[in-house]
N, C-alpha and C positions, 0 to 999 in steps of 0.2 A: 306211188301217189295214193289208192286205195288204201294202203295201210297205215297210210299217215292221216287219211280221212279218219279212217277209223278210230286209231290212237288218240285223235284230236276229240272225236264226240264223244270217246269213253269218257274222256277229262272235264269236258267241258258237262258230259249229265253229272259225272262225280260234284262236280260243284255244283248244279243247278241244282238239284232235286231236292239236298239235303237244303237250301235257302229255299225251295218252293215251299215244303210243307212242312217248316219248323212252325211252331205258332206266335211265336214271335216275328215282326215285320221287318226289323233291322237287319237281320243276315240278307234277305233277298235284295231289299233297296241298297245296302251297299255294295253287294256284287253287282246290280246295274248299274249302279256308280260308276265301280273300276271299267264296267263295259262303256258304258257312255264318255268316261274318260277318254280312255284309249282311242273311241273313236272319234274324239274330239281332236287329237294328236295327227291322225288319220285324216283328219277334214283340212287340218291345218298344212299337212305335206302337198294335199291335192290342189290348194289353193295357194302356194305360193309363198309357204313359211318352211324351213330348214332347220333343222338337226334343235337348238333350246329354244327359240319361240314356239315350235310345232308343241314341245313336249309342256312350256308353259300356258299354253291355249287348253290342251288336255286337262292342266293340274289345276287350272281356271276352272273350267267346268267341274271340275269334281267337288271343289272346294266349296263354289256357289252353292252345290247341293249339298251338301254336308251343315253349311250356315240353314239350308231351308227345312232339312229333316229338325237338324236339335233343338230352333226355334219353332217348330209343330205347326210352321206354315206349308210343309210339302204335303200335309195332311187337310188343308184347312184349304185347298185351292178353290175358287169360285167357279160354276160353270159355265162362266161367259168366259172364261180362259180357254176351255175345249172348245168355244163358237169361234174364236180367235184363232187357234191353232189350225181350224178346219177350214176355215174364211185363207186362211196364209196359204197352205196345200192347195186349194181350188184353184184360188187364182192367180195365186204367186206361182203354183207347181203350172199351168197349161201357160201363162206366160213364156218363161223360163223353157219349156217344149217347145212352146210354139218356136221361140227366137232358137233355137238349135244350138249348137255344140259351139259353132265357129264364135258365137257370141258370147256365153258363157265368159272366159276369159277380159271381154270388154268392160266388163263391170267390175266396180271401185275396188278392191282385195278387201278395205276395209269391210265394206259392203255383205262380199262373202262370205266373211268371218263370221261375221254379227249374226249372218242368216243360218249359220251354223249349229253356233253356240247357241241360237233362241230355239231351233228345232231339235237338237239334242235335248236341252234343258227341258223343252217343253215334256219329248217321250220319255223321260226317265220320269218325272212329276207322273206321267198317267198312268207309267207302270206301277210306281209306286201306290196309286191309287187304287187300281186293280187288285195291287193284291193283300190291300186293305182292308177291303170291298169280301174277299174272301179265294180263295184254289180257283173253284169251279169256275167262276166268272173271267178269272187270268187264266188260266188255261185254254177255256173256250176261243179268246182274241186270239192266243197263239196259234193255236191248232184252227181258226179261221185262215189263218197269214198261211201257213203251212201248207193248208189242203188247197187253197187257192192257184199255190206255188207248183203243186206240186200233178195235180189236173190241168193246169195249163200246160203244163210241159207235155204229158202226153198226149194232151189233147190236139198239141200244137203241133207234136209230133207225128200223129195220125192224121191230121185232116187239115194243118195249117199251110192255107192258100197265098192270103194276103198278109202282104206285111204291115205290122203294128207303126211301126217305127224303123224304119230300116236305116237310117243317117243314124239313131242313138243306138239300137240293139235290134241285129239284124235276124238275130233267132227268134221275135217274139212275133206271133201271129194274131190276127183278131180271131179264129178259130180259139186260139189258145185262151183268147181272153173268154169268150164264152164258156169255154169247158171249166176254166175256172169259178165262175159264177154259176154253173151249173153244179159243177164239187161243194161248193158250199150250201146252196142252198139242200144238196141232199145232207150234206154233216149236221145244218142246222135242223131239218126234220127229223135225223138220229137225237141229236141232244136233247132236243126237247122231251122226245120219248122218253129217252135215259132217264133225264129230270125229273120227268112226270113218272117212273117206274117206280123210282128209288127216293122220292120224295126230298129232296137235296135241299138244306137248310138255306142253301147259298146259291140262286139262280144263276144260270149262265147269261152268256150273253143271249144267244138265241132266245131263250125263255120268257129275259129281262124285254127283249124288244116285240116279241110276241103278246106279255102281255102287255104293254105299255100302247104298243101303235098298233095292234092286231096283225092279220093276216097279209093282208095286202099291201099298209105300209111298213110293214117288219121286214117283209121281202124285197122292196125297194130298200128299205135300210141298210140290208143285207148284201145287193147288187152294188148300192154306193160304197160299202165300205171296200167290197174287192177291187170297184175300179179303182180306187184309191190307193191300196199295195201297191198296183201296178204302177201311177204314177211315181209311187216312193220307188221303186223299180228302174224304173226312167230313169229320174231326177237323179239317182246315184252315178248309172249310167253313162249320162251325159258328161257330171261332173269328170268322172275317171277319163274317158275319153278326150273330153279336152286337154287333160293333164300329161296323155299319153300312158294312163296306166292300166294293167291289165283288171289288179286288185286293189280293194284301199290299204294294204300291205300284205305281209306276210308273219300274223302276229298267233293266226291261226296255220301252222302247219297241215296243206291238202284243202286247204281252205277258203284261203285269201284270207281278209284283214276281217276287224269286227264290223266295220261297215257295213261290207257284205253280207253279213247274217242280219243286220234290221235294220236294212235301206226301206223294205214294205211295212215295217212297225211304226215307222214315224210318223205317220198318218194316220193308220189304221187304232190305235190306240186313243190317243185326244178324241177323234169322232169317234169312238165307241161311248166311250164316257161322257160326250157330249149330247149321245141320241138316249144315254140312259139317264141323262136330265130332264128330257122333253114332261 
């Protein structure tokens, strides 16, 4: 399993890095494409679609975005689209919690679908925005999601008492979620340093919300956006669980499926972009 983890992330930086810093925008937004696709395919098996509508629901979504890059509207998004996106996550995502796993399922397929394909669509739109916008600023959300990810775990691991969520994901602890907003807020007093060291043409997020809403509400900004991974965390969660599956496939070898790599993006990207509207 490790060396298939591994084998899988050689491949998968072999593809990212060289679409991160080309300086052209196309390479990268269409490799989020095929990822957004695919996880659309993913969304579709979880929900109740089989073997050619799963994969037409995927080739849906890719297609839609391919109509919104050529026509220079994935570029030209308004940002009351990212207050939308964040408004949907808030209170469609603790809804959708609150009603739990067993309900999930009770709701229209059509319904499902729809809510899919507009969250998909929406995170590949902000990716592509990001990394528009310029590296530092994409990179900064990712490695937000990441170190978030990745201090809750130990965090959760060392000192996680209470459970988060135990009916959706019984390993997540409010401990954990702490240490995660605690990881972040020290990344984001690194970056800003870096920023401010190396003069970086191109602000990060940290930076961008530092100077924009200052001190105090930057750091709120910053606590919203990680509790927010977490519900995209959930909300994947729950979906799988209801479905009886372990991963959203098996498209990433040692991996699970693509879902599982930016279940916490889908949120955390739109309201990035929408607090750097303010």
């Amino acid at each position: 399993m490790l060396k298939q983890r591994i084998i899988t992330a050689l491949v998968l930086l072999a593809l990212l890095l060289p679409a991160l810093f080309w300086p052209l925008l196309w390479p990268f937004a269409l490799l989020m494409l095929l990822m957004i696709g695919s996880a659309g395919w993913e969304w579709g098996r979880l929900n109740g679609l089989a073997g050619g509508p799963a994969v037409l629901l995927g080739l849906a979504i890719a297609a839609a975005g391919l109509l919104a890059y050529a026509s220079g509207w994935a570029l030209q998004v308004p940002p009351l689209l990212w207050w939308f996106a964040t408004a949907l996550w808030v209170l469609g995502g603790t809804w959708v919690l609150a009603r739990g796993v067993a309900r999930w399922p009770r709701l229209p397929v059509a319904l499902r679908l729809l809510l899919g394909v507009v969250l998909l669509g929406l995170v590949w739109l902000a990716l592509t925005q990001a990394k528009a916008r310029g590296v530092n600023f994409l990179l900064s959300v990712f490695v937000l999601v990441w170190a978030a990810d990745i201090a809750a775990y130990f965090g959760g691991r060392a000192f996680g008492r209470r459970k988060l969520a135990p009916a959706i994901s019984p390993g997540k602890s409010w401990e954990g979620v702490w240490s995660g907003m605690l990881g972040v807020l020290l990344l984001a007093a690194a970056w800003i340093a870096f920023d401010r060291s190396t003069g970086q043409a191109v602000p990060s997020l940290f930076s961008e919300l530092h100077g924009r809403l200052g001190l105090v509400a930057g750091v709120l900004a910053l606590l919203f956006l990680t509790a927010l991974s977490v519900v995209g965390d959930l909300f994947e969660s729950l979906v799988k669980r209801s479905a009886g599956a372990k991963d959203s496939s098996a498209l990433l070898p040692g991996h699970g499926g693509v879902f599982d790599r930016i279940d916490a993006l889908l949120p955390v990207f739109p309201l990035a972009l929408a607090l750097c509207a303010l």
